[in-house]
C-alpha positions as CSV (number, residue, x, y, z in Angstrom):
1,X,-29.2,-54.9,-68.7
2,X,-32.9,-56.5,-68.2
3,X,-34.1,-59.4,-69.9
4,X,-37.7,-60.0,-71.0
5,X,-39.2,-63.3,-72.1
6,X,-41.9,-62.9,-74.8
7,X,-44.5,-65.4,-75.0
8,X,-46.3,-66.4,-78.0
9,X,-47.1,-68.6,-80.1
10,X,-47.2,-66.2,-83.7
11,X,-43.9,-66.6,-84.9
12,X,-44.4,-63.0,-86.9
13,X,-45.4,-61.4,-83.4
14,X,-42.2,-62.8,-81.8
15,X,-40.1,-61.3,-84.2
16,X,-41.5,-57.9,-84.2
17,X,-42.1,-57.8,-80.6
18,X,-37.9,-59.4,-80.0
19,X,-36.9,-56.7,-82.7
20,X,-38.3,-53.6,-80.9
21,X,-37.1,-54.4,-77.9
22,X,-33.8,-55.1,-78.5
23,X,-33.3,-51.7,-79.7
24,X,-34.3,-50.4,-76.3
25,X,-31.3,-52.2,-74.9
26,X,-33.0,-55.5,-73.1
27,X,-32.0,-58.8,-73.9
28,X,-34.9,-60.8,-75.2
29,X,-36.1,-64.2,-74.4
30,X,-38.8,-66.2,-76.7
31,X,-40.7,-69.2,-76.1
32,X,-43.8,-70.3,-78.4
33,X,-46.1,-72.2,-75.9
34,X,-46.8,-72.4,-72.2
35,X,-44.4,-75.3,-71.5
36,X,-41.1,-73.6,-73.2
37,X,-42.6,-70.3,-70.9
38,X,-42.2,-72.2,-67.7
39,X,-38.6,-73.6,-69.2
40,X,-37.4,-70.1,-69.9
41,X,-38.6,-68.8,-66.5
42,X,-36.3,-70.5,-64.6
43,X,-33.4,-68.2,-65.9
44,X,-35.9,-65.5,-63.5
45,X,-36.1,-62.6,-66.7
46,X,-36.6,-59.2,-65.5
47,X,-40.3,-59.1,-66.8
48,X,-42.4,-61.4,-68.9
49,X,-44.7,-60.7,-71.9
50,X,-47.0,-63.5,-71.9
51,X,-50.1,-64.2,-74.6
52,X,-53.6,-65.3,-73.4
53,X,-54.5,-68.1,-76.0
54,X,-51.6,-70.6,-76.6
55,X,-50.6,-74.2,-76.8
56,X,-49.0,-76.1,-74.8
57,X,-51.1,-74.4,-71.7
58,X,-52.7,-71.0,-72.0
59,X,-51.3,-67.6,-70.4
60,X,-53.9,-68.2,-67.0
61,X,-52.2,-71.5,-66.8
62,X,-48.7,-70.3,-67.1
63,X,-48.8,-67.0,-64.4
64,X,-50.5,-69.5,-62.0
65,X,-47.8,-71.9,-62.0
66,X,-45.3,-68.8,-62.2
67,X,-47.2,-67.4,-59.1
68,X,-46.8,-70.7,-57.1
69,X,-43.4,-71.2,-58.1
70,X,-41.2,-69.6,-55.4
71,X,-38.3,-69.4,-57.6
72,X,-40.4,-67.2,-60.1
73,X,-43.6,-65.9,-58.6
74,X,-41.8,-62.5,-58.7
75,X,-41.5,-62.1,-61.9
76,X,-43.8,-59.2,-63.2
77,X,-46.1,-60.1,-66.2
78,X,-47.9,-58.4,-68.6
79,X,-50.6,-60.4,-70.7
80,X,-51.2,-59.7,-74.3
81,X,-54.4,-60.3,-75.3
82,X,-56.2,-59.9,-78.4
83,X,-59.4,-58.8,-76.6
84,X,-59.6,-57.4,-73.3
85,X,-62.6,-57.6,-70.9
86,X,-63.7,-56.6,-67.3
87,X,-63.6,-61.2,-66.5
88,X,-60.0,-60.7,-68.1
89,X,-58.9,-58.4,-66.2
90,X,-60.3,-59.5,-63.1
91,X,-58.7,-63.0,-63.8
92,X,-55.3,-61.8,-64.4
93,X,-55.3,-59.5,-60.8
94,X,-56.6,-62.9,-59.3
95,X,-53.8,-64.6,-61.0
96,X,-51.0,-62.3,-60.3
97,X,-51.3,-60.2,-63.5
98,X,-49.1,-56.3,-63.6
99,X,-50.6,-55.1,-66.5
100,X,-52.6,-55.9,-70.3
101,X,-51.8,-54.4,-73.3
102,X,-54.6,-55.2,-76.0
103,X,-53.4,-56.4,-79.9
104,X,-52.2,-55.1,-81.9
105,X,-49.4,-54.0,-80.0
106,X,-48.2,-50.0,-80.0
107,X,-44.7,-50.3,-79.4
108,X,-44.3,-46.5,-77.6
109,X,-47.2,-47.7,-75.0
110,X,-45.4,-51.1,-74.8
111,X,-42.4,-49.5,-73.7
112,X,-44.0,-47.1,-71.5
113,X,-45.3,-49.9,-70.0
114,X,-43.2,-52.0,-69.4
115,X,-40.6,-49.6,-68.1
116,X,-43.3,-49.0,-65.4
117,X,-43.4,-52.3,-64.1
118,X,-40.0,-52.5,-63.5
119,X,-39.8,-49.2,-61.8
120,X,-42.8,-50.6,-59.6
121,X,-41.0,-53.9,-58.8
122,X,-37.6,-52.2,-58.0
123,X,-37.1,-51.6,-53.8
124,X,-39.7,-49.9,-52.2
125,X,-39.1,-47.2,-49.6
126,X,-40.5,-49.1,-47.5
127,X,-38.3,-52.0,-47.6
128,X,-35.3,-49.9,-47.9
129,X,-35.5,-48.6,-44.9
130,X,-37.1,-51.4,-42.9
131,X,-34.5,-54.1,-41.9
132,X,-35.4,-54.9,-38.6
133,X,-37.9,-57.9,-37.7
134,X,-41.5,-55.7,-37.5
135,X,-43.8,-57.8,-35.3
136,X,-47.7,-57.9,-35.1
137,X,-49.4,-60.1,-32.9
138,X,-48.5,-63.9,-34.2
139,X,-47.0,-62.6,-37.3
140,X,-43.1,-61.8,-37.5
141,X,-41.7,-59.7,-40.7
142,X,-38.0,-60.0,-41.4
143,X,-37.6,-57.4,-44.3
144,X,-33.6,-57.8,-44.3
145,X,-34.4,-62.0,-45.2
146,X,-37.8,-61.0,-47.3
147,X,-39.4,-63.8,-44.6
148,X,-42.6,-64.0,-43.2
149,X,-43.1,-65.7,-39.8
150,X,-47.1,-67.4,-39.2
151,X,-47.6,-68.6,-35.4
152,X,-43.3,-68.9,-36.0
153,X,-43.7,-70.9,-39.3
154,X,-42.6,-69.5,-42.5
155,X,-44.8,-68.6,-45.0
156,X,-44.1,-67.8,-48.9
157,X,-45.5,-64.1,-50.1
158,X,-44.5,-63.0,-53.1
159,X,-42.7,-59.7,-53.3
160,X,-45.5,-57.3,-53.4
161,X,-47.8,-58.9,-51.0
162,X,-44.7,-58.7,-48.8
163,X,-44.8,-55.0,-49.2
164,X,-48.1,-54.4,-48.7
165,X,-47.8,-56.5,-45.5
166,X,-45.0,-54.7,-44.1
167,X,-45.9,-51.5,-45.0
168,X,-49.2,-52.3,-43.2
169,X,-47.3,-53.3,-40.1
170,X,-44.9,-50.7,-39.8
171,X,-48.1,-48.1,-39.9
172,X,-49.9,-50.8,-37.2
173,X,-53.1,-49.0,-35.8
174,X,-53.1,-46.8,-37.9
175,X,-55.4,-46.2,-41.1
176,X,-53.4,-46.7,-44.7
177,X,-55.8,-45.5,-47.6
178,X,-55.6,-47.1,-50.9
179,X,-54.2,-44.3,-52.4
180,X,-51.2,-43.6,-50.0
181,X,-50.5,-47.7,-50.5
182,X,-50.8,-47.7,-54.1
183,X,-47.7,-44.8,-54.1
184,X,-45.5,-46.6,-51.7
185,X,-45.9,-50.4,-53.0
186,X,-46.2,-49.5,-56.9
187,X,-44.8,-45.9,-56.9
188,X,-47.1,-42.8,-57.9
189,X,-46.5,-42.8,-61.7
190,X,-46.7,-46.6,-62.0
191,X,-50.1,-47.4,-63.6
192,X,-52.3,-49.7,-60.7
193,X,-55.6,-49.9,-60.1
194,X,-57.4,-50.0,-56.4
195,X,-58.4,-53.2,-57.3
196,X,-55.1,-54.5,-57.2
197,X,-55.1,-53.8,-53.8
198,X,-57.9,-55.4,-52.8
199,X,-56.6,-58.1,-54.6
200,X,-53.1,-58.5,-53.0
201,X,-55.0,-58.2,-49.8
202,X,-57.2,-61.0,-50.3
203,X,-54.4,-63.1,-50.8
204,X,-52.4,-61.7,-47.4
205,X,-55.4,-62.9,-45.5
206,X,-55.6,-65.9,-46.9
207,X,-51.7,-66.7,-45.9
208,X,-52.0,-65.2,-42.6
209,X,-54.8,-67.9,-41.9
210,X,-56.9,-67.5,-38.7
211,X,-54.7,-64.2,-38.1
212,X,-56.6,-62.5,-41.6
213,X,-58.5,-60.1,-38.5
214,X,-55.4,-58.3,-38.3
215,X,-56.0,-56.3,-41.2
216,X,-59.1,-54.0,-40.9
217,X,-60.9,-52.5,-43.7
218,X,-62.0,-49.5,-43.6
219,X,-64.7,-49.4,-46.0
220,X,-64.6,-47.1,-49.0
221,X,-61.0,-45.8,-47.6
222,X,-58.7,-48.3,-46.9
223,X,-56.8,-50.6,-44.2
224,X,-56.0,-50.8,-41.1
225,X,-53.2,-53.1,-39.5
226,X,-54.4,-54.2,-35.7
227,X,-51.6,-52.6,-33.6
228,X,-52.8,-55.1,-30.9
229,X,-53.7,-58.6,-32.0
């Protein structure tokens, strides 16, 4: 059974949103402001439905102490958001966002949705069949321990930069378009957008440190993973 922790700070939403959901089966967490979130994360729910505009810090504040948070930056999260824009959205990707969903909330494409985020954070195909160390150059994946060796120091990457890392160095040399990466990170019906790979592969550079040249773009296709750093 998954559990979800909703977070906002309308009681009446709470409610509505903890009623619905329980009727799907999931077990439902609530917390009314940013602090309680962070509280209620450390019991690591399946998924988290977080508001924008609370107390007690807002829903940017929350995901980026969620993302930097070892013990929870792998929790997908879904922001609800009374108005969604292009800076929103651009924001939440930055921040480690899955999805939006724009009040008022429509409880069939709630569902939808968030049933596709936990399909896209289940194993990968990738990682299910890699589980022996993959090395390029400095850099030393060890998908069987979910580790990630930097000039042989570990370094933290959450769950799906991990994929997107290893599935770029198991396909070393050779060109991955977005597309093909999308379907075996996220899964071809899960709903992701290029920019979340761009995204996810900003932030693998930035980890991999003066190493980021191992990963090529291509532009207007995709990447490329130096089979010879």
């Amino acid at each position: 059974m998954k559990t979800i922790l909703i977070v906002d700070d309308e009681r009446d939403i709470l409610d509505f949103l903890k009623y619905n959901l329980q009727k799907e089966g999931y077990t439902v967490l609530t917390a009314k402001n940013g602090k309680e979130a962070l509280l209620q994360a450390a019991t690591k729910p399946h998924l988290i439905l977080l508001d924008v505009m609370m107390p007690e810090y807002d829903g940017w504040e929350v995901l980026k102490r969620l993302k930097k948070n070892p013990a929870t930056a792998d929790i997908p999260a879904i922001f609800l958001t009374a108005k969604k824009t292009d800076v929103d959205e651009v924001l939440g990707l930055e921040l480690g966002a899955d999805d939006f969903i724009i009040k008022p909330v429509s409880i069939p494409k709630l569902l939808a949705r968030i049933k596709a985020t936990l399909r896209s954070h289940e194993p990968t195909e990738s990682s299910r069949t890699a589980t022996s160390p993959v090395a390029v150059g400095a850099v030393e994946i060890q998908p069987s321990r979910h580790i990630v060796l930097v000039d042989g120091k570990e370094v933290f990457f959450p769950k799906k930069e991990f994929e997107v890392l290893l599935h770029l160095a198991t396909h070393a040399g050779h060109l991955v378009n977005r597309e093909s990466l999308l379907n075996a990170v996220w899964g071809s019906d899960v709903r992701v957008v290029d920019r979340t790979v761009d995204v996810h592969i900003r932030k693998i550079r930035e980890k991999l440190g003066p190493h980021a040249d191992y990963i090529e773009t291509v532009k207007g296709v995709g990447y490329r993973m130096r089979d010879r750093a």
